[in-house]
N, C-alpha and C positions, 0 to 999 in steps of 0.2 A: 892709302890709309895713313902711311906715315907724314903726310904731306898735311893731308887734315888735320891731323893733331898738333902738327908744328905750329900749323893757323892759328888753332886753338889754345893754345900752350902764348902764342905770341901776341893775342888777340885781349887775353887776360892779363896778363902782364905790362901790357901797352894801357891799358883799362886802369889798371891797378896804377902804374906810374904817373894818370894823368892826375889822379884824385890828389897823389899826395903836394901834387905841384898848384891844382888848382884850387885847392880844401885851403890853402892856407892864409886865403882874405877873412872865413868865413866866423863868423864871431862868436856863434855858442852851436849846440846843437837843434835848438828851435827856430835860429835866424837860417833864411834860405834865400838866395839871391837869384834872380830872373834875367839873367842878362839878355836872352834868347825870347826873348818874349813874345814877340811879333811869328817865332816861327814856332814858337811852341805852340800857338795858341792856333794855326793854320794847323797841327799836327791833332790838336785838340778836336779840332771840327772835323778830320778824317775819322779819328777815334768813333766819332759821337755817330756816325753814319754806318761803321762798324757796329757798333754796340745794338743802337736801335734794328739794324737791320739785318744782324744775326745772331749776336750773343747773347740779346735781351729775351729774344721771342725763343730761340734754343733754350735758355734756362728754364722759360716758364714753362717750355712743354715738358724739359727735364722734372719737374717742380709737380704739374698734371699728373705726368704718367708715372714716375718712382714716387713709392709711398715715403710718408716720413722717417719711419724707422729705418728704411732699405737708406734712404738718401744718407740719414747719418751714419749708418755703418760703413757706408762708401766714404763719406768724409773722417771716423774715426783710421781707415785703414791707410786712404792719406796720407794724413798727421803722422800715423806710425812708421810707414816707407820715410819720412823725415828723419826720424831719430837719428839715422848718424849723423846726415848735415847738419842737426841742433848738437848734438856731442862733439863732435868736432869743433864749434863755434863756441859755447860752453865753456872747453878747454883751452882754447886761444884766448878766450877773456878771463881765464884765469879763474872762473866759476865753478869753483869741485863742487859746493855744496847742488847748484843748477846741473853741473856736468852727473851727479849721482841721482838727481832726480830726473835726467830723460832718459838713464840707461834702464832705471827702476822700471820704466813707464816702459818702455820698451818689451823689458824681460816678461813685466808682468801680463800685457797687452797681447803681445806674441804668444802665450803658452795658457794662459790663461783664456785670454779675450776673441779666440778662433780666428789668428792672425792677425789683431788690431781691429777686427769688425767691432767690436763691445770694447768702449771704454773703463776696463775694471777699473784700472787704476786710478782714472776721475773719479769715481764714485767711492772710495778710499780718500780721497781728498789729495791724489797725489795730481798736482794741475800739469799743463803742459805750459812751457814756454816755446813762446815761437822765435827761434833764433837766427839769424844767419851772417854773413859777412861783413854786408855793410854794416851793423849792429858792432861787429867785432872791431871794424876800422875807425868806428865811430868812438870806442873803448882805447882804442889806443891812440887816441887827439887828433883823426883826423874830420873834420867837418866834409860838411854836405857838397862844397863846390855848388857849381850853377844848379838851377835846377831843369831837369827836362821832361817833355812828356815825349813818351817813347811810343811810335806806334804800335798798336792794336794792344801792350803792356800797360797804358796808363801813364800817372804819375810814378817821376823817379828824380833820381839826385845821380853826379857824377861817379861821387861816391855807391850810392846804393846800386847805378846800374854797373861797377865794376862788379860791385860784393854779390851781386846777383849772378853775372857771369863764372867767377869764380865755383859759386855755390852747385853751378849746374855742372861744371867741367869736374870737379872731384866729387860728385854724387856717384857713391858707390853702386847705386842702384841701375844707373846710368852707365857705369864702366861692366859691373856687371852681363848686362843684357847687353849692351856694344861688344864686348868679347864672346858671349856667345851668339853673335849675330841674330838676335832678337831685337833690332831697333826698333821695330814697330811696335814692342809691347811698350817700349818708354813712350814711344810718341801719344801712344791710345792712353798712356797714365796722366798724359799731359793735357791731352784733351781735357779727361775727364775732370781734371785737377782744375782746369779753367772754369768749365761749364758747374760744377759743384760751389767754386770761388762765387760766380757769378750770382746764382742761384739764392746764395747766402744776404746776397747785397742787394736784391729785388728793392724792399723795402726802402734800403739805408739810401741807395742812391735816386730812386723817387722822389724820396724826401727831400736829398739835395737840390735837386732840379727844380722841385714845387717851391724851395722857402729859400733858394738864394736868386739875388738880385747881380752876381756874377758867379753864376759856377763855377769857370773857369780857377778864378779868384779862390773861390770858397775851396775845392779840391787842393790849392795848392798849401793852404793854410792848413787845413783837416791833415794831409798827408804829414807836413813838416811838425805837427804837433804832435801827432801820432807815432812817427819816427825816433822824436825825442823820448816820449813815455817808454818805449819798445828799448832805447837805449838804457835808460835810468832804471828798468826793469820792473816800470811802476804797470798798473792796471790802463791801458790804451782809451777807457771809457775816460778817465778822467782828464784825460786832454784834448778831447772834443767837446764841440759846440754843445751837442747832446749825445746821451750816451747810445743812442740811436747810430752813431757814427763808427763806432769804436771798434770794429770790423775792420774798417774800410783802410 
């Protein structure tokens, strides 16, 4: 156990020191550089044989069989197993007004909303931001470094795949259930975190696929715009092609 976590502890750390060494060609936060191109794009075509040949056809049966209202209760409950890693992030970016709107949403969702299943507090007008690390690194001047596509994960950046590491190794929810030797509930949360993620993006990424003339291309553009908006803490719709993207 102690040996894993050292892994883990040195795995994030090594992640985190590579971004600040390799972020610093990188020119703003909407510029993204490919240097790995030829391999990302071999990781691409794994993905896409993943995707079609399990995650796509799982989502839609998830999609079939859970009704809509079940499906979004399982997605607001998500979101709200979130809040600390968005408070946590919130408060490294120095956002009390953000950091007092996801404990809001929290308090009120949790005690209110039958554990997060009912979004009260969107319906209040209190919204959610989605935060996390890379977001947070990207707030303190670090840019994106290369960019990668990470198997069966997608689109990622140097940066965003540290801030993402990070995010999971001090997820409370995560050290929780690890200490009480419950692994398996986080993994089953993670599935479903996936397969829910997916489900959502039927549409968005159809569309990709039907109207771009390089996918590959087109994800990495959507991703790096999208990334930006999420930093600048503007609305994600409006840095996509169409606001049909602004998920993804």
């Amino acid at each position: 156990m102690k040996t894993r976590t050292f892994f883990k502890s040195f795995l994030s750390c090594a992640l985190a020191g590579f971004v600040f060494i390799s972020s610093a060609q990188a020119q703003s936060t909407a510029d993204i550089s490919d240097p790995f191109e030829p391999v990302n794009r071999g990781i691409f075509e794994f993905n896409e044989v993943v995707d079609k040949g399990i995650l796509e056809p799982t989502a839609r049966g998830y999609r079939m069989i859970v009704p809509s209202p079940a499906r979004t209760g399982i997605g607001n409950f998500l979101s709200n197993l979130k809040s600390p890693t968005d408070l946590m992030n919130e408060l490294l970016q120095g956002d009390l007004d953000g950091a007092g709107n996801v404990l809001l949403r929290a308090i009120i969702n949790t005690m209110v909303g039958a554990g997060g299943l009912f979004d009260v507090a969107g319906a209040e007008g209190i919204t959610a931001d989605d935060e996390d690390f890379g977001q947070t690194l990207a707030t303190w001047g670090v840019g994106h470094g290369p960019y990668l596509m990470v198997p069966v994960l997608g689109p990622s950046s140097v940066r965003d795949l540290a801030g993402r590491s990070l995010d999971v190794y001090v997820d409370p929810v995560r050290l929780w259930l690890f200490d009480t030797e419950n692994e398996s509930w986080y993994y089953a949360k993670s599935l479903v975190s996936v397969i829910d993620t997916r489900e959502e993006l039927l549409e968005t990424i159809d569309d990709l696929r039907a109207n771009s003339i390089d996918y590959y291309a087109t994800l990495r553009s959507v991703y790096a715009q999208r990334r930006a908006a999420l930093v600048r803490d503007d609305d994600p719709a409006t840095a996509a092609a169409s606001a049909d993207f602004s998920n993804y």
